[in-house]
TORMARNU-304805 format. One record per residue (C-alpha): residue in three letters; x, y, z. Coordinates in Angstrom, 3 decimals. Example, Ala and Ser with C-alpha at 12.3 -4.5 7.8 and 13.67 -1.06 7.14 Angstrom:
<atoms>
> aa, xx, yy, zz
> ALA, 12.300, -4.500, 7.800
> SER, 13.670, -1.060, 7.140
</atoms>
This chain:
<atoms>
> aa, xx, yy, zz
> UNK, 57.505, 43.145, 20.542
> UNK, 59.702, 43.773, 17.063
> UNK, 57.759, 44.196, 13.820
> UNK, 58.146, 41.839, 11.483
> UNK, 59.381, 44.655, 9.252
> UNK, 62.945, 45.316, 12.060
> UNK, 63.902, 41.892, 11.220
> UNK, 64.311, 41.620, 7.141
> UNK, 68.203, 39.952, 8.210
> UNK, 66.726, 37.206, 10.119
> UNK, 63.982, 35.750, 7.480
> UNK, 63.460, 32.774, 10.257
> UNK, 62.794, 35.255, 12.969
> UNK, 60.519, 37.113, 10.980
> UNK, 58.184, 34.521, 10.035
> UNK, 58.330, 33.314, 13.775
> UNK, 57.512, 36.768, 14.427
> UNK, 54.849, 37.533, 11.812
> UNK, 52.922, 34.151, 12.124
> UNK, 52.327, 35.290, 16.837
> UNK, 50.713, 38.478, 15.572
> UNK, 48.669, 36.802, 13.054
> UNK, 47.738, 34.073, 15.954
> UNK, 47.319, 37.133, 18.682
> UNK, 44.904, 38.662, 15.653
> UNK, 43.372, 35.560, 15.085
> UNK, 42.544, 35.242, 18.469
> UNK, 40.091, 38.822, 18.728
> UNK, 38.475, 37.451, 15.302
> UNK, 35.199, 37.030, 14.692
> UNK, 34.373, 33.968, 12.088
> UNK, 31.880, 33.009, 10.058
> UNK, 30.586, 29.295, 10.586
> UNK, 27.832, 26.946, 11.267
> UNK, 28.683, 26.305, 14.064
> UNK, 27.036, 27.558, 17.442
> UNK, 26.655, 31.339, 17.796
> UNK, 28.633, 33.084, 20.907
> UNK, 28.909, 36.913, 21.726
> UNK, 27.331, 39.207, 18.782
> UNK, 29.820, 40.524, 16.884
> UNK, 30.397, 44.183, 17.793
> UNK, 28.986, 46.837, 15.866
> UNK, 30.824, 48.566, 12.945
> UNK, 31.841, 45.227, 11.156
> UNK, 31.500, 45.916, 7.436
> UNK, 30.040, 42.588, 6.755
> UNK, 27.919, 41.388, 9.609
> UNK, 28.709, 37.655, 10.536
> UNK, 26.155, 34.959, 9.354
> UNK, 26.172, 32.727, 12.206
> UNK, 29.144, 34.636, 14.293
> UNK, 30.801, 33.023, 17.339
> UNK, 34.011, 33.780, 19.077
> UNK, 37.262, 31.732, 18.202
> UNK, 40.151, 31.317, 20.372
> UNK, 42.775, 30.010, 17.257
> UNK, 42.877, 30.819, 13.525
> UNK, 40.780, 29.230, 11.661
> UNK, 41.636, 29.767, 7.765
> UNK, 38.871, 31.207, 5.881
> UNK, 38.593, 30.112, 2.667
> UNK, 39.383, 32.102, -0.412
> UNK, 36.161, 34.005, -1.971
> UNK, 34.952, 31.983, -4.825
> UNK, 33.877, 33.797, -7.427
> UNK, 30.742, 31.786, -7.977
> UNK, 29.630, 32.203, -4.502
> UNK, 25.771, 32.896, -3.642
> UNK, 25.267, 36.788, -3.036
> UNK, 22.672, 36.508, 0.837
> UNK, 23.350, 40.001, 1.876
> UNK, 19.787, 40.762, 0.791
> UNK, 18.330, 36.980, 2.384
> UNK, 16.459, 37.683, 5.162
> UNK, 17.925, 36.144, 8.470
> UNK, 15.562, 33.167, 8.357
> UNK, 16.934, 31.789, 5.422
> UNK, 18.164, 28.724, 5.968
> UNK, 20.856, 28.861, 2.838
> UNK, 22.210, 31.994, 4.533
> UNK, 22.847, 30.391, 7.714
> UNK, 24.137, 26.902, 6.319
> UNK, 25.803, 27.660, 2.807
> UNK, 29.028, 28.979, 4.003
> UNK, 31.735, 29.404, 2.063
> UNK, 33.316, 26.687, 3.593
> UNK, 30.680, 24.229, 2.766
> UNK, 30.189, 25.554, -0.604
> UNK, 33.801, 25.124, -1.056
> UNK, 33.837, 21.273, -0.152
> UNK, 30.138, 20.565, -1.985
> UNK, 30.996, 22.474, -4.917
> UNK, 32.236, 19.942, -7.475
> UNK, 30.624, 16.287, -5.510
> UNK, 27.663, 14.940, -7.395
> UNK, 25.522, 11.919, -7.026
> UNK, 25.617, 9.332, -9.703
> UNK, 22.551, 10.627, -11.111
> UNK, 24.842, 13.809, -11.683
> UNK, 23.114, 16.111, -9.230
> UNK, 25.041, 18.547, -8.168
> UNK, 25.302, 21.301, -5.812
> UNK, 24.269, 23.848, -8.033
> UNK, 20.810, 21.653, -8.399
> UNK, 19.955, 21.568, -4.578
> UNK, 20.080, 25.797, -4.217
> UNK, 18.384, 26.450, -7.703
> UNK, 15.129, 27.330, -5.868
> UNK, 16.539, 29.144, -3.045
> UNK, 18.923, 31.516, -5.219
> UNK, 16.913, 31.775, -9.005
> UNK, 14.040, 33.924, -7.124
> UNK, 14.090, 37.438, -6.988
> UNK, 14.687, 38.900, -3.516
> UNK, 11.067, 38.774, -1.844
> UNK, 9.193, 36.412, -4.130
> UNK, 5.983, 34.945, -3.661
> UNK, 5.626, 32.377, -3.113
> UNK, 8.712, 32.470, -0.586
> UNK, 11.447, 30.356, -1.246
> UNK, 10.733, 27.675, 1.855
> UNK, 14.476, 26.122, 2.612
> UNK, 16.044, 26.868, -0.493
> UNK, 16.730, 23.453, -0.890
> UNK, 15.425, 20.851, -3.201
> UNK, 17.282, 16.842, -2.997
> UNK, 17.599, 15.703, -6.934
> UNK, 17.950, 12.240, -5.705
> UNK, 17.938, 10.137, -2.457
> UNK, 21.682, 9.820, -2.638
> UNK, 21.929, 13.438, -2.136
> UNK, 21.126, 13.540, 1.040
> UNK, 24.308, 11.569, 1.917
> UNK, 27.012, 13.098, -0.524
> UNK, 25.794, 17.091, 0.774
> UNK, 25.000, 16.216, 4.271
> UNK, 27.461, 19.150, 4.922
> UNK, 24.459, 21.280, 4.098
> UNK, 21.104, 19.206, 4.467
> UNK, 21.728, 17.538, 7.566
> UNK, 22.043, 21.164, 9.474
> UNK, 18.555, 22.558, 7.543
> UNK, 16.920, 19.324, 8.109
> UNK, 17.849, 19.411, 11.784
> UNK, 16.965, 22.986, 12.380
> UNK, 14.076, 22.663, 10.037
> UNK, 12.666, 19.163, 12.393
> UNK, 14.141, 20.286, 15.542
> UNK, 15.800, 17.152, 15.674
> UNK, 19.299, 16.476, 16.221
> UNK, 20.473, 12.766, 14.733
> UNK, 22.212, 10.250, 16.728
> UNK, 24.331, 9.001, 13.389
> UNK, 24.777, 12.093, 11.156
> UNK, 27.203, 9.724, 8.783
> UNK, 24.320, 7.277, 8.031
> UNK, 24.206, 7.053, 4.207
> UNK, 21.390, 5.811, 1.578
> UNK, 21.779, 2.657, -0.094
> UNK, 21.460, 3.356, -3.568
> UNK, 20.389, 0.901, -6.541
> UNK, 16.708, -0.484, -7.157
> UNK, 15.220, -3.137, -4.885
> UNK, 17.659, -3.020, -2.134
> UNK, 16.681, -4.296, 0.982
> UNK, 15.927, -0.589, 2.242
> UNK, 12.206, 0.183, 1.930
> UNK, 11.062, -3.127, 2.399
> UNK, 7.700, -4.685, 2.656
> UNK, 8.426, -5.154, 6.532
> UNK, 8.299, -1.946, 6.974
> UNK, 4.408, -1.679, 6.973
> UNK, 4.103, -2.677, 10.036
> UNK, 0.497, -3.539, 9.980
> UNK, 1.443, -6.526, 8.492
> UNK, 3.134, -8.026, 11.483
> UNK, 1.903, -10.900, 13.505
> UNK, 2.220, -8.581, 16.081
> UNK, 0.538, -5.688, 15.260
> UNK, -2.200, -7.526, 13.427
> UNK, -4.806, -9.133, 16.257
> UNK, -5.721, -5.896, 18.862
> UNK, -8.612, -5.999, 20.705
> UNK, -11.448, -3.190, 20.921
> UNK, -9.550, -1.983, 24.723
> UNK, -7.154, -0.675, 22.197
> UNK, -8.939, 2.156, 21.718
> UNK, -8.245, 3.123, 25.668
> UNK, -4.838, 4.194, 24.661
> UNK, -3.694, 7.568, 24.256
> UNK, -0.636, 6.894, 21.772
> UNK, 0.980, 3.772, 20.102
> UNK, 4.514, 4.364, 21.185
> UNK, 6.982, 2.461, 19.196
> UNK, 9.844, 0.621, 21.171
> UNK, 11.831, 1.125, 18.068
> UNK, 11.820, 4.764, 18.052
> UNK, 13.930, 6.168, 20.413
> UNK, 13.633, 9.787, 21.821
> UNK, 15.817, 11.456, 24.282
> UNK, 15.637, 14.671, 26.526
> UNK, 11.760, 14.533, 27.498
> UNK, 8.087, 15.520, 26.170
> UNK, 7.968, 16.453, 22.382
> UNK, 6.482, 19.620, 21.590
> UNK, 4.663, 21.079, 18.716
> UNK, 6.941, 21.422, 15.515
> UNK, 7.044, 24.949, 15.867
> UNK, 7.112, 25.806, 19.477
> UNK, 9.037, 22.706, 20.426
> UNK, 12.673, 23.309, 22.003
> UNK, 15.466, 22.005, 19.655
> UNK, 17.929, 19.744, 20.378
> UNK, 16.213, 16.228, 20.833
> UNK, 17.994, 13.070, 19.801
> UNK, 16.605, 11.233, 16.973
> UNK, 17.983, 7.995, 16.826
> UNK, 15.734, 6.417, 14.030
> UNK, 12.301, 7.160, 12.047
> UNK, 9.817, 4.411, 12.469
> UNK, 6.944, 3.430, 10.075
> UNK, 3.403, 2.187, 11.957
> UNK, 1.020, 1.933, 9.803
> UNK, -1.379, 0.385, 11.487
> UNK, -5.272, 1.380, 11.548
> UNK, -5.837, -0.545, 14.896
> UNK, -3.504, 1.473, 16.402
> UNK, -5.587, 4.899, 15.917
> UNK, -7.833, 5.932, 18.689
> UNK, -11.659, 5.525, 17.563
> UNK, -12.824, 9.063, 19.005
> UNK, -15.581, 10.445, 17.563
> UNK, -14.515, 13.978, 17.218
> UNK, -17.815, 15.382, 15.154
> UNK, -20.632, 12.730, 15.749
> UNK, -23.280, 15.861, 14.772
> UNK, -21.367, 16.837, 11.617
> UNK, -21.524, 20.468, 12.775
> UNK, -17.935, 21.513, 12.666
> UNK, -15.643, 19.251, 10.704
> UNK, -16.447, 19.870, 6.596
> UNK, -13.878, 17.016, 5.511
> UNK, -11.095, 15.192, 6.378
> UNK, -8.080, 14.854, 4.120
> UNK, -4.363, 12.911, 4.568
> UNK, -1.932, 12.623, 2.075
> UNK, 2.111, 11.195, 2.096
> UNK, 4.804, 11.568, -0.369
> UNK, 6.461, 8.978, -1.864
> UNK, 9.344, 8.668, -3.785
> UNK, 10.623, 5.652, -5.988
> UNK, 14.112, 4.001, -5.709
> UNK, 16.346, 4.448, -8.030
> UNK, 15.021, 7.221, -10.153
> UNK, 16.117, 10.871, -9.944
> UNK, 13.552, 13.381, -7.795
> UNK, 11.560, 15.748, -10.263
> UNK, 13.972, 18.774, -10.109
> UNK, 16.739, 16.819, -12.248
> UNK, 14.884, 13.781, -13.874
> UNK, 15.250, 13.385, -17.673
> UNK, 11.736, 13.203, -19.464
> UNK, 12.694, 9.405, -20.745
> UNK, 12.901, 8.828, -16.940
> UNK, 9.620, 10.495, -15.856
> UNK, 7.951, 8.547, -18.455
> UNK, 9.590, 5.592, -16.960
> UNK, 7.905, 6.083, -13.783
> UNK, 4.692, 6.717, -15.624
> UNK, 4.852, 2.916, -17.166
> UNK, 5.977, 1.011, -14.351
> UNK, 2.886, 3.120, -12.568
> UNK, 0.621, 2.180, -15.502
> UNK, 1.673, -1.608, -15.158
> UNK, 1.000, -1.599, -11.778
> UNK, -2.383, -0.567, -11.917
> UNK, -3.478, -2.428, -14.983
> UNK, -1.860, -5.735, -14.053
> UNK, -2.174, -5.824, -10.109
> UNK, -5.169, -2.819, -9.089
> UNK, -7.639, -4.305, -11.798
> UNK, -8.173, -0.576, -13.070
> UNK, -10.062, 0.278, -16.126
> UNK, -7.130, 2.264, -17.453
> UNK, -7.156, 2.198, -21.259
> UNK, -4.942, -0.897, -22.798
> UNK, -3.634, 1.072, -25.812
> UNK, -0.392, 3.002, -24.930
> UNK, -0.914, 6.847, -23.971
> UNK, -4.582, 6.160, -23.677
> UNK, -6.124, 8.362, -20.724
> UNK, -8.970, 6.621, -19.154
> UNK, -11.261, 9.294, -20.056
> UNK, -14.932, 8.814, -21.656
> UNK, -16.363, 11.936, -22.988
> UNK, -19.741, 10.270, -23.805
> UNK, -19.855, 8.883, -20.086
> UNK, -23.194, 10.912, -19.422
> UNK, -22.970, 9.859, -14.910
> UNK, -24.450, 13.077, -14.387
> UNK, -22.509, 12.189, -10.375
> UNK, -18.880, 12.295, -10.952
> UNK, -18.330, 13.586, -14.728
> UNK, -15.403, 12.041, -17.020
> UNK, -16.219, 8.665, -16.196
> UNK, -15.855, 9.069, -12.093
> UNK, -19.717, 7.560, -11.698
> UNK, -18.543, 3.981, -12.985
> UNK, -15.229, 4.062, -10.333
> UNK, -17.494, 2.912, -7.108
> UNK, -14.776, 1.043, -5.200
> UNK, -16.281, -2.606, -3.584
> UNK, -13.053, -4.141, -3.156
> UNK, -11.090, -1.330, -1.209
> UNK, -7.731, -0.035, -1.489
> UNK, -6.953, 1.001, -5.186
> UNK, -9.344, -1.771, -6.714
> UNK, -11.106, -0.624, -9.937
> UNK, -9.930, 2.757, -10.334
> UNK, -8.930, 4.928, -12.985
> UNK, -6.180, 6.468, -14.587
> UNK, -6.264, 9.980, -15.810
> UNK, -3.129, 11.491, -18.253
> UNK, -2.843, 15.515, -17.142
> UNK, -1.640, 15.815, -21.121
> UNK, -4.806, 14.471, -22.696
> UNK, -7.370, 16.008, -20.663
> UNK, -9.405, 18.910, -22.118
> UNK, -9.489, 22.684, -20.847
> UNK, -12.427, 22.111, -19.415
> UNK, -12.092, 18.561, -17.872
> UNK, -8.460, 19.847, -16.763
> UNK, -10.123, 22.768, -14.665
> UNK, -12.935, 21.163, -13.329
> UNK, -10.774, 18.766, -11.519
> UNK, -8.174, 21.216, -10.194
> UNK, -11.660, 23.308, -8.507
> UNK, -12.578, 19.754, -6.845
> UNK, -9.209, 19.329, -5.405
> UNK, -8.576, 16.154, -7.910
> UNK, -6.014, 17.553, -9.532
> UNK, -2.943, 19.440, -8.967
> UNK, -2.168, 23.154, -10.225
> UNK, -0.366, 23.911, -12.896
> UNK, 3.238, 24.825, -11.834
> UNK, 3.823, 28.280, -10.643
> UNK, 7.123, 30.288, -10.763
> UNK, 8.465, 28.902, -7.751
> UNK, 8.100, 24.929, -9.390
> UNK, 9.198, 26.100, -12.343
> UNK, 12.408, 27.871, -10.698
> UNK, 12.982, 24.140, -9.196
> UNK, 12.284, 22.708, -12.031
> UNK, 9.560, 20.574, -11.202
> UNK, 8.282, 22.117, -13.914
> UNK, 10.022, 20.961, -16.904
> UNK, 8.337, 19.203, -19.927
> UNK, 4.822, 20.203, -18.298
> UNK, 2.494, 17.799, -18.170
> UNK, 4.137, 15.335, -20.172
> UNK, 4.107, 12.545, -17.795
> UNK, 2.278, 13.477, -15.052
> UNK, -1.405, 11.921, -14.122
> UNK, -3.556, 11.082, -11.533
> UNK, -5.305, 7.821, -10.087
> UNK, -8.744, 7.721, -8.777
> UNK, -11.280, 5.853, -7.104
> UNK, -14.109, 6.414, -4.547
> UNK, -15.819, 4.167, -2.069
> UNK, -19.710, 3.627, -1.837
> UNK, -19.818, 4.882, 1.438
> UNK, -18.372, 8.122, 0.976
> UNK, -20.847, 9.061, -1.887
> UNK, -23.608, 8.650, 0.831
> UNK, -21.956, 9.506, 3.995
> UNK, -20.201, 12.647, 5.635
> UNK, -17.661, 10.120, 7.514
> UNK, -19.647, 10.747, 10.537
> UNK, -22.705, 8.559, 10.253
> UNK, -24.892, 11.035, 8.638
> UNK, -26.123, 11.108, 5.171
> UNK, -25.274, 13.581, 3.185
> UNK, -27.226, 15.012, 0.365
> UNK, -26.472, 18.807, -0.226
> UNK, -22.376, 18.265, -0.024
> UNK, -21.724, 19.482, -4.007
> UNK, -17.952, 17.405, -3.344
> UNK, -19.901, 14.043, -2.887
> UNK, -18.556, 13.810, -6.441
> UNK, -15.159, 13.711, -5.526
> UNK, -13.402, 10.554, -5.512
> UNK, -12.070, 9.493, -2.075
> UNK, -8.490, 8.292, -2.866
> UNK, -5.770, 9.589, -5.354
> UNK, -2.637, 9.198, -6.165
> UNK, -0.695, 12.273, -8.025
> UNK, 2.022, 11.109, -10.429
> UNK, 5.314, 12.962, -11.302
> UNK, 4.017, 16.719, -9.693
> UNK, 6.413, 17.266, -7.140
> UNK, 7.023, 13.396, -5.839
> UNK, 6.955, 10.324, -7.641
> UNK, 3.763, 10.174, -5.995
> UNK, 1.171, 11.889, -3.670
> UNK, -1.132, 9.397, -2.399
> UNK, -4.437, 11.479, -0.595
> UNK, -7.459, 10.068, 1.062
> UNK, -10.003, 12.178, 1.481
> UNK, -13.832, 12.597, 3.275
> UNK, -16.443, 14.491, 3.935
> UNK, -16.900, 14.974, 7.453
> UNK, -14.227, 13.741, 10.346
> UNK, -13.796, 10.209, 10.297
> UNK, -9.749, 10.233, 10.525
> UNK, -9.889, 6.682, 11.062
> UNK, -11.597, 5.485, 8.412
> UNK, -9.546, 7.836, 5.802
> UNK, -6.486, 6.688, 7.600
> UNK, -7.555, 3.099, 6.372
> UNK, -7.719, 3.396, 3.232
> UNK, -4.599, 5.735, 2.904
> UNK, -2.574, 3.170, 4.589
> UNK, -4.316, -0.073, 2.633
> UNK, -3.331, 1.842, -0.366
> UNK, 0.138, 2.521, 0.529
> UNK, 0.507, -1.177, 0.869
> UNK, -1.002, -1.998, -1.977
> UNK, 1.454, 0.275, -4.063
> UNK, 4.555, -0.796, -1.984
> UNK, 3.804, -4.449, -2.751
> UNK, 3.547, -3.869, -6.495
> UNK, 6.734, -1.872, -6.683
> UNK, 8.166, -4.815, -4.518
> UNK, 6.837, -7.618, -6.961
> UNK, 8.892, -5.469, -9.907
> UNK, 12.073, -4.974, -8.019
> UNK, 11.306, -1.721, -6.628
> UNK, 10.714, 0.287, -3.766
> UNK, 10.390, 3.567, -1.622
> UNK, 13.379, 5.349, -1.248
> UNK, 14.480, 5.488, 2.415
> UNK, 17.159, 6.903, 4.696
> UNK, 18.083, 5.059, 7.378
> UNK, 17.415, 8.205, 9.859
> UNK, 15.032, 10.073, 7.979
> UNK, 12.734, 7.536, 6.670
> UNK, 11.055, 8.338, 3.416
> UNK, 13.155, 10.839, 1.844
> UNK, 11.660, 12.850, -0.996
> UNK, 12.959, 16.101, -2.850
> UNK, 11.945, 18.954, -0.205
> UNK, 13.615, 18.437, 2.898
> UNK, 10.263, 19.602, 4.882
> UNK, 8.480, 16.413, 3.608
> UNK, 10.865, 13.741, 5.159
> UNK, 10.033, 11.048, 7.934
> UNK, 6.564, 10.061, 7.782
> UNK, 6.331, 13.052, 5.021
> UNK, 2.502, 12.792, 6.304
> UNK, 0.039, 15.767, 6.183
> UNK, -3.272, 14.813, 8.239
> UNK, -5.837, 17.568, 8.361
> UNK, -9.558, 18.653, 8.923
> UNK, -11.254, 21.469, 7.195
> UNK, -12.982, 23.039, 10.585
> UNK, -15.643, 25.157, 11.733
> UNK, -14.200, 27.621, 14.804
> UNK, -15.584, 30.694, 14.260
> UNK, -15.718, 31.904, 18.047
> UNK, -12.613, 30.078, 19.174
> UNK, -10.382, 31.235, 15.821
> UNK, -10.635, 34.718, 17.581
> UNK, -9.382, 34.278, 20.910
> UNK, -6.424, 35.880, 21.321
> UNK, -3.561, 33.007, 21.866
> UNK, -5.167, 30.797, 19.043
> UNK, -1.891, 30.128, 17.414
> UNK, 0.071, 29.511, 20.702
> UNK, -2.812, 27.433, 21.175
> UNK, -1.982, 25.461, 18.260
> UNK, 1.720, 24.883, 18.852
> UNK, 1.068, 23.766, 22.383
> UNK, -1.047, 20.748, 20.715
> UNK, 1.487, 20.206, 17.818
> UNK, -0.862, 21.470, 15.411
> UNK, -1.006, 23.852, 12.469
> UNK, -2.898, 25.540, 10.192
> UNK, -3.125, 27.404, 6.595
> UNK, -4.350, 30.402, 5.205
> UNK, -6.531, 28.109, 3.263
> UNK, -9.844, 29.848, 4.263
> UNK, -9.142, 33.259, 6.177
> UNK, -10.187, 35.797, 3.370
> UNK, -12.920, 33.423, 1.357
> UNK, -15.938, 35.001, 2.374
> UNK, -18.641, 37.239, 1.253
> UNK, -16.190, 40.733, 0.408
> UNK, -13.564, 38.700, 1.657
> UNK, -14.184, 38.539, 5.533
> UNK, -13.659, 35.950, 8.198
> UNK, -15.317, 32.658, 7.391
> UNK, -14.004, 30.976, 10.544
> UNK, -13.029, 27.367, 8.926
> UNK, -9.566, 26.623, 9.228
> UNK, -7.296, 23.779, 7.449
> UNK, -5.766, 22.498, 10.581
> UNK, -2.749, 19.632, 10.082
> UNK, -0.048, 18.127, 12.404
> UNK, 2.403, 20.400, 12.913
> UNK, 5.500, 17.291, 12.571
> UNK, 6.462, 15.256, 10.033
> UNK, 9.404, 13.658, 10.953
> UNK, 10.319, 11.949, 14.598
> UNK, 7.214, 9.841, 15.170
> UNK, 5.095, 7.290, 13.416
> UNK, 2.221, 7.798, 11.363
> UNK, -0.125, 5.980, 14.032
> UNK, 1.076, 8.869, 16.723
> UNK, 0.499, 11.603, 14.473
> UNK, -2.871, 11.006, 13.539
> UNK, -3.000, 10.171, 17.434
> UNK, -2.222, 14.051, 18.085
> UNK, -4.798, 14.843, 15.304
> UNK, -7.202, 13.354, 17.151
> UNK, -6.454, 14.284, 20.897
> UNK, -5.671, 18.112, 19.349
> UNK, -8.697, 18.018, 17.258
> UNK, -10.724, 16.511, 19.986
> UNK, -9.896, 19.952, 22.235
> UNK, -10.375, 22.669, 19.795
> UNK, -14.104, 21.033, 19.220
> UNK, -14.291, 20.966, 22.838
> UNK, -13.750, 24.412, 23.590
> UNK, -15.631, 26.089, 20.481
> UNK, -18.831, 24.096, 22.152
> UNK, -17.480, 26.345, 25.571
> UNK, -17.542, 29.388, 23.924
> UNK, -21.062, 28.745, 22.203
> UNK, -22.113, 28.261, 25.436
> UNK, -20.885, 31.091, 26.591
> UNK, -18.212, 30.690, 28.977
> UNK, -15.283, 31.703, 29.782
> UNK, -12.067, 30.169, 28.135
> UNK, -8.849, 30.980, 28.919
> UNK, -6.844, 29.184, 26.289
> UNK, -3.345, 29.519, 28.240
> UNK, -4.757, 26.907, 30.765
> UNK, -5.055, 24.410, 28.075
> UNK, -2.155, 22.038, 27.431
</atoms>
């Protein structure tokens, strides 16, 4: 074949020519994409491929842009690695939200942290609104699906943006329905509440972490519904579950997500909050503005700053008490954060996010606590040597990472009652927004969006603070885990005497998004039920083999 060089007197001929051997070349290249991965790319390639795959016709590769993120040291779990191309940086790059987030905002965490930081940079990722997950689907859909294991049926679903719109609505509580509101006790026969209205293809889910990829999503349903939950008792003794402790995010329509909301904003979420309680929870939050519900003469020798009087008869968020993070003392501020009340101070990777911005201005906390879990463990059994039966029972966190954290909490394992009251709250709070024109901002696919990606769908975190000393040391205890769709933190693996094994483990549900709340706390229970069941084995002395249980 000529070069294009032999034919400089035929300029036509020479572009015909020049533009086959770019094609033939094109043909042997190796791309970068997204898209799926083929062959490896063979050895010797100065710049190894990010997600490399064969391509049969030229695909133009964008020019380098200058500003371009620098992965060559990101490990190859990093999901900005594999998704930020320069192709999708290129057609993100200057698109923002009408709350002006930008591109830029969304990778702040996962590129401002020094190669290796601790704490690790999760997804990279942080939404500044709910609108962002429509105008940069290009890059959240792809680390929300790999991140889920879900594929979605209707990737161009978008968010209705504005306050009060008919996303987020009241209906979606679904305990509220005529139909979900008369079940009889045979109820508790069932294994699962399956909702009709969420539809999964391609078989059996699996644990989050273990489960294959490439399930259809077709829409994230809400079930909040109490009489729904099995009523196992998982720990009628009290001997291995400590406490019990749910909480859900929750984000607000309309306002901007805490990486990228202005401080008049934050504080704007802080009044309508205020107004809500004062007006609708009958709370004894002070009437005079920036008061913070503290009484340093309260001498309740029980709960401290004024906890003792907030004895909840009227469930729900009835007669509780609002806190303000700024006008707490040293002393008050750390003796909450050591009870689990309150939330830490922001560390470097909040701050990178900036979640951490105008610190604490802003930012409170809610509380209340029922009669019955001052005197109880949740399992039937009084409790009188528990040092947290001063801890109230049901919070809300406002403006740390979310709009709001809503957490129920109890001693002992009684998922069904903490269940509840975190969903009788959760109404509570939806119908006040509702009342002022507001509500929880929604995607039609991914339910409750909030600004992490990981804490989408149900964006529900269920777990039990639990006693397995014996079974925690069986090899296979974290396949174990997967296979029943559970997890569990580092919460408690290095807290004992010289820093030894304490065997008590902060197991959760491995899933947040793809299922209902009711089925969740479902495979809380059924999972929870199993470990317990087998720990007793192994006290007994038997033999377990843990790759027989499914």
């Amino acid at each position: 074949m000529p070069s294009a060089g032999n034919l400089a007197g035929h300029p036509a001929l020479a572009r015909a020519v020049s533009g086959a051997m770019a094609a033939a070349a094109c043909g042997k290249a190796w791309a970068l994409s997204s898209g799926e991965s083929g062959e490896r790319a063979p050895t010797g390639l100065s710049r190894p491929p990010l997600a490399p795959r064969w391509v049969s016709s030229c695909e133009a590769e964008p020019k380098a842009d200058p500003s371009f993120p620098d992965f060559s040291r990101f490990g190859s779990g990093s999901y900005l690695r594999r998704y930020l191309t320069p192709a999708v940086y290129a057609s993100l790059r200057d698109k923002t939200t009408r709350h002006g987030v930008t591109l830029e905002d969304l990778i702040r965490s996962g590129v401002s942290l020094p190669w290796g930081a601790r704490p690790p940079r999760g997804t990279g990722v942080y939404a500044g609104d709910e609108e962002s997950y429509h105008v940069f689907a290009d890059l959240l859909v792809p680390i929300v699906e790999d991140y889920h294991r879900y594929h979605f049926a209707d990737k161009e679903a978008g968010v209705g943006i504005g306050r009060g719109s008919g996303s987020g609505s009241a209906s979606t509580s679904t305990h509220s329905r005529k139909t979900n509101n008369h079940q009889d006790d045979d109820d508790d026969r069932r294994v699962t509440a399956v909702s009709p209205a969420m539809v999964l293809e391609d078989g059996p889910m699996y644990g989050r972490n273990s489960r294959k990829s490439g399930m259809m999503l077709r829409r994230q349903f809400t079930n909040l519904n109490k009489n729904a939950v099995l009523k196992q008792v998982l720990d009628p003794t009290g001997d291995y579950i400590l406490q019990t402790r749910m909480r859900v995010a929750r984000s607000i329509k309309g306002f901007p997500f805490s990486p990228v909301i202005g401080r008049a904003q934050r504080r704007e979420v802080e009044a309508l909050f205020r107004e809500m309680a004062d007006e609708d929870w009958n709370s004894e939050c002070d009437d005079h503005p920036g008061g913070d519900g503290l009484d340093e003469d309260d001498d309740d020798e029980d709960f401290g700053f004024g906890f003792g009087t907030i004895v909840n008869q009227h469930g729900g968020l009835r007669n509780g008490k609002y806190l303000r993070v700024m006008d707490m003392t040293n002393e008050q501020h750390d003796d909450l954060i050591a009870r689990h009340v309150l939330f830490h101070d922001p560390d470097e990777y909040n701050i990178s996010v900036g979640i951490g911005r105008d610190w604490p201005d802003a930012r409170g906390i809610y509380v209340n606590s029922s009669s019955s879990n001052r005197n109880h463990n949740g399992s039937g059994n009084h409790n009188t040597t528990n040092h947290h039966h001063d801890t109230p029972d049901l919070m809300i966190w406002l403006n740390k990472e979310d709009h709001l954290r809503v957490i129920a909490t109890s001693n002992g394992g009684d998922l069904l009652a903490v269940f509840g009251r975190l969903s009788e709250a959760l109404t509570q709070i939806e119908q006040s927004l509702h009342k002022r024109g507001h509500a929880f901002a929604r995607h039609p696919r991914y339910g409750f969006v909030n600004t992490s990606p990981e804490n989408l769908g149900t964006a529900l975190r269920a777990s039990v603070y639990i006693k397995l000393y014996r079974l925690g040391q069986q090899p296979g205890f974290a396949d174990l885990l997967d296979r029943l769709r559970l997890e569990t933190s580092s919460r408690f693996e290095a807290t004992g005497p010289g820093g030894g094994y304490t065997g008590v483990f902060d197991v959760a549900n491995a899933e947040r998004l793809g299922q209902s709340e009711v089925q969740l706390i479902n495979t809380m229970i059924n999972g929870v039920g199993r470990l317990i069941e087998l720990e007793k084995r192994l006290e007994r002395g038997e033999a377990v083999d843990l790759e027989e249980v499914r």
